[in-house]
N, C-alpha and C positions, 0 to 999 in steps of 0.2 A: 639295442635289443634286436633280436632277432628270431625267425624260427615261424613255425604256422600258426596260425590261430584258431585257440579252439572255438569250434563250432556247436550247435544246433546235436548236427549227425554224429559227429565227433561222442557226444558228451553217449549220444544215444547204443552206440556202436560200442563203447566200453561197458556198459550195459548189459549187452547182448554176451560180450565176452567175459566179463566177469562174474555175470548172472544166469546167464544161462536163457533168459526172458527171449522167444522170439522179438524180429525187428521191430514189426509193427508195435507192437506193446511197450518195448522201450522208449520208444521214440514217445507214445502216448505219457509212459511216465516221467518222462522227460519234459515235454509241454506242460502237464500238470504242476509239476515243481516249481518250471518259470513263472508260468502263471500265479499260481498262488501268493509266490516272492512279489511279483509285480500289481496283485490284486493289494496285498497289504500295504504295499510302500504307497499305492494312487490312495488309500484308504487313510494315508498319512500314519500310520504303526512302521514302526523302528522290527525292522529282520534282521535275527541273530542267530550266527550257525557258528555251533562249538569248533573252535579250531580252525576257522575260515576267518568270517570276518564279522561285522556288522551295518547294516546299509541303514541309511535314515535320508528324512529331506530335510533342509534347510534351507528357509526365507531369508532374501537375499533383497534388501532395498532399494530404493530409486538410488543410481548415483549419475555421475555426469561422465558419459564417456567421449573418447573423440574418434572422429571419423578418420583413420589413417590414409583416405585417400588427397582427402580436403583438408585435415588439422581442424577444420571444424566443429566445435563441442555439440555434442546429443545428449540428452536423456538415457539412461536405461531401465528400464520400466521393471518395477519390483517382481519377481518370479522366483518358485521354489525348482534348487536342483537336489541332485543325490547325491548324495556324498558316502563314499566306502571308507572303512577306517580297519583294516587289517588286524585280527588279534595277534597277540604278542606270540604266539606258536607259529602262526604263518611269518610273523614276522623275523623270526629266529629259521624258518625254512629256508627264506626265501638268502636270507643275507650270509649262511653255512652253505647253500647251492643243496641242498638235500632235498630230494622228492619228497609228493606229498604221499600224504596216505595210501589213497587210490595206487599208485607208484610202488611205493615200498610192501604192497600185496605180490605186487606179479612175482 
């Protein structure tokens, strides 16, 4: 893979261009959107956006890892992560090479 990474500013800046929203304000709706995403996933609630994807966390238990510097076995201590799972439209996007939505406006 290869190519930039979308950003922050990025996300905000097509905003501005496709909305017409001054900067400041995009950028504001922008943060709010992350946020909320990030306030329900800490909250432990499953976010589901039509034609994107769906984010959830998932408890992951003690197992026994090893130190690859030393071969010596550790712990690793139970912790929840996130996990994305692609809906089958992105995923059908993604594997045809066809832009998304946002994309196929301009």
């Amino acid at each position: 893979m290869h190519g930039k990474t979308l950003t922050r500013a990025d996300l905000a800046e097509a905003v501005v261009r496709k909305i017409g929203l001054p900067r400041n304000e995009s950028q504001e709706l922008v943060e709010l959107v992350l946020g909320e995403i990030s306030a329900s996933l800490a909250r432990g609630e499953p976010v589901k956006l039509s034609s994107f994807g769906s984010f959830g966390i998932r408890q992951k238990g003690e197992r026994i890892g090893r130190n690859p510097k030393t071969g010596k076995e550790v712990p690793i201590t139970p912790r929840k992560v996130l996990v994305f799972r692609p809906s089958n439209i992105m995923k059908e996007r993604i594997n045809a090479g066809m832009p998304t939505t946002a994309k196929a406006a301009e």
